[in-house]
Each structure stands twice: as structure tokens, then as C-alpha cells.
N, C-alpha and C positions, 0 to 999 in steps of 0.2 A: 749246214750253217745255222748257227743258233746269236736271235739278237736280243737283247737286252733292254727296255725303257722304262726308266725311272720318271717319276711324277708324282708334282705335290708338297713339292719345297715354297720355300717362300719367307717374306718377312713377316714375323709376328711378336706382339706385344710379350712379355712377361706372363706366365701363367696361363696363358693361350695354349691354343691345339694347336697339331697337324697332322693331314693324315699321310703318309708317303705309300709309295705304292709304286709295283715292280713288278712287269710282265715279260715274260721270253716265248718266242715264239721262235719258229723252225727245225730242225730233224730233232725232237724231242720222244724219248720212249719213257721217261720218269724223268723226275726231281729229285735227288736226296735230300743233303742238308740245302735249308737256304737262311741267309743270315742280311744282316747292316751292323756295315761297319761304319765310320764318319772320321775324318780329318779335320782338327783344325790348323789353321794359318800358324808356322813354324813346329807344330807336333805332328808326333807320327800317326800315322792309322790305328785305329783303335775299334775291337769288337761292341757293338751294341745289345746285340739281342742275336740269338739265333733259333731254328726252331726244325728238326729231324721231321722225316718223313712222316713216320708214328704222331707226333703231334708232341713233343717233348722241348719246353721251351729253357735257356739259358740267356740271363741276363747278365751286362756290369750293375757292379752294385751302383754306380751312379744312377742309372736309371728305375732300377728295381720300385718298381710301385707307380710309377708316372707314365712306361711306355709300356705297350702292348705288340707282341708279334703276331702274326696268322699268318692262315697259306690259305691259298682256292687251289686244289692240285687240276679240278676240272678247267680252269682259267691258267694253269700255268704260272699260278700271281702271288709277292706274296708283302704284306702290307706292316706300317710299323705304325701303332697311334703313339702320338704322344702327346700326352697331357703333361701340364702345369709347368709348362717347359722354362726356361733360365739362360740368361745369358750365356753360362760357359756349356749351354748345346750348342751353341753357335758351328756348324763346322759342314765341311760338305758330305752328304748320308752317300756311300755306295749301298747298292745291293751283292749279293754273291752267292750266284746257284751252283749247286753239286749238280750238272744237268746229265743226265746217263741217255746217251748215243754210240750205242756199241759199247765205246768204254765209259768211264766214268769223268767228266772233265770239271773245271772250276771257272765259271762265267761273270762276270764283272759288269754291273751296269755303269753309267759311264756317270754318274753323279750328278746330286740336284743340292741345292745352296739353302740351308734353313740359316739362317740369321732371327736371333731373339734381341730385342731392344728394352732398354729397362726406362 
């Protein structure tokens, strides 16, 4: 059994940080890919960042330049900064690990609420 918790949502001004942050614990033997995706209120899910085992990061061009991805593989963790943030980030951040247990599965944190205000 493998769980997911996200942390480090919140409300923040215009042009503000934040740091989110995604840890999975339980029958873990690797991580492959791990990613954030985000939703806003009436849109679909949408990739933000993701970042391969290797260290090989992909961004949307929305955020190119403002967010940052990493991983702790000894933590199991893997974190999204984001600067200079803007209203239409507003949306809830999921995480999503590639977590290899036997097989290979795809794990879902269960979402945390970033809201930017102008």
C-alpha cells in the first residue's frame, strides 16, 4: 500500500511564492516519473511540471521560468517552487508518482488549493 500527502498550498498575493511539496510512503522499491498537475474550477486537468527519474525536467509553457520541479529520491518527495505566481494559477496542484512495486503503478496525491489574489 503506497500513500500520498501533499502540502503547502495556500493563499497568496500576486507575485508571491510557494512551496508545494509531495511525499509517498509505503511498499516502495523506486519512483519513476513524478509530476504536478493542477485543476482549475470548470477546466480540465492540466500538466505543470514533470521531472524523470534521471533528473530531466518538462514544463507548460505557462509556467516556464516562474516554477521550479525537484525530487529527494532518499525522501521519497518531490517538490514544485513557484515564483511570481498570478491569478490564473489559481487551481488545485495534484502530485502524480510513477511508484515501481513489483510493477510499475501511477499514484495520485489527493490535492492542495493554491489561490493567488491580485
Amino acid at each position: 500500500q503506497v500513500q500520498l500527502v501533499e502540502s503547502g498550498g495556500g493563499l497568496v498575493q500576486a507575485g508571491g511564492s510557494l512551496r508545494l511539496s509531495c511525499t509517498a510512503s509505503g511498499s516502495i522499491f523506486s519512483i519513476n516519473r513524478m509530476g504536478w498537475y493542477r485543476q482549475a474550477p470548470g477546466k480540465q486537468r492540466e500538466l505543470v511540471a514533470t521531472i524523470t527519474g534521471g533528473g530531466m525536467t518538462n514544463y507548460a509553457d505557462s509556467v516556464k521560468g516562474r516554477f521550479t520541479i525537484s525530487r529527494d529520491n532518499a525522501k521519497n518527495a518531490v517538490y514544485l517552487q513557484m515564483n511570481s505566481l498570478k491569478a490564473e494559477d489559481t487551481a488545485v496542484y495534484y502530485c502524480k508518482l510513477a511508484i515501481v512495486s513489483g510493477l510499475v503503478y501511477d499514484y495520485w496525491g489527493q490535492g492542495t488549493q493554491v489561490t493567488v489574489y491580485s
